[in-house]
N, C-alpha and C positions, 0 to 999 in steps of 0.2 A: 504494500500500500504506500501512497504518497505522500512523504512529510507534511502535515496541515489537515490530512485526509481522517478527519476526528468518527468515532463511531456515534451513530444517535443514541438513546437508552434503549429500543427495540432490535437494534442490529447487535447489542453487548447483546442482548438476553436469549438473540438466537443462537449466538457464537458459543455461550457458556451453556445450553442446550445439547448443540453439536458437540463440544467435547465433553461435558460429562455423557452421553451417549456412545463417545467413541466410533467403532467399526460402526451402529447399528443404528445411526442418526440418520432415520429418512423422514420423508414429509410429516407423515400423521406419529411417529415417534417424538419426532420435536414438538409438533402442538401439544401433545399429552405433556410432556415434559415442561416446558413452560406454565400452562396450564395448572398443573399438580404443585410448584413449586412458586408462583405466582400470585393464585387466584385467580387470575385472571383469564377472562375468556377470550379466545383466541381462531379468529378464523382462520383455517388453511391456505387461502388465498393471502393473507399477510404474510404467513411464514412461509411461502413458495417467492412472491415478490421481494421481502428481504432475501431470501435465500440466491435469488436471482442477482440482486444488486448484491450480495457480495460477491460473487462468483465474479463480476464485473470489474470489482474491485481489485480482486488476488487475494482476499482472507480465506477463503472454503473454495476447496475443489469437490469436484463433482465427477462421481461413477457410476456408472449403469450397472443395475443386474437382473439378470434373470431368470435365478438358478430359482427363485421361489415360484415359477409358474407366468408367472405377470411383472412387467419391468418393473422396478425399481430404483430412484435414486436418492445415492446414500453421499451423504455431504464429511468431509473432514476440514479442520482448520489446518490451513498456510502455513508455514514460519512467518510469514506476513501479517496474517490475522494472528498469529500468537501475541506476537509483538504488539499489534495493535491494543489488544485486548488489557495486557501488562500494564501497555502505557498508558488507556483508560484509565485502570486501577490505579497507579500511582498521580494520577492526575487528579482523580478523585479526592484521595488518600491526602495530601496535599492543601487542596480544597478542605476538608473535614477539619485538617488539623488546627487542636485549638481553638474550633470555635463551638460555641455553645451560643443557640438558640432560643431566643426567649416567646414563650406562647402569648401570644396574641389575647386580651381581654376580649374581646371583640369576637365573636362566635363569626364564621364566615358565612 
């Protein structure tokens, strides 16, 4: 990926998806996974379109299979997207340090 080329907080959560999944991260694998570890509900179509745009990118490549009867594609991260992902984190990380947040009186 290209220095500047930041991830959104949807393209972290598919990345960190795909490799706790490892080998076995394909479409409807990652929505569960997200999903399960999120709350959140997640249509297919967003995690095929991120998936797409990373592949764009160079974070996750992409392989066909077909040994289960019907194709399949199974997504892994880059050394690209690793990097990307680290440097998320420590960007974060960074960001977080030291500051404390104060609640709001004010109900939103």
């Amino acid at each position: 990926m290209a220095r500047g080329d930041y991830l959104g907080e949807f393209e972290q959560i598919v990345m960190l998806a795909v490799a706790r999944l490892n080998d076995d991260a394909y479409g409807m694998k990652i929505r569960r996974e997200i999903e399960s570890r999120t709350g959140r509900t997640v249509s297919l179509g967003a995690v095929y379109a991120t998936l797409d745009r990373l592949t764009d990118k160079g974070a996750v490549k992409v392989r066909r299979d077909e040994t289960a009867g019907r194709p399949r594609w199974f997504f892994t991260l880059t050394p690209a997207g690793t990097l990307a992902l680290e440097t998320a984190r420590e960007i974060q990380s960074r960001m977080w340090s030291g500051l404390t947040l104060r609640r709001s009186k004010h109900k939103p």
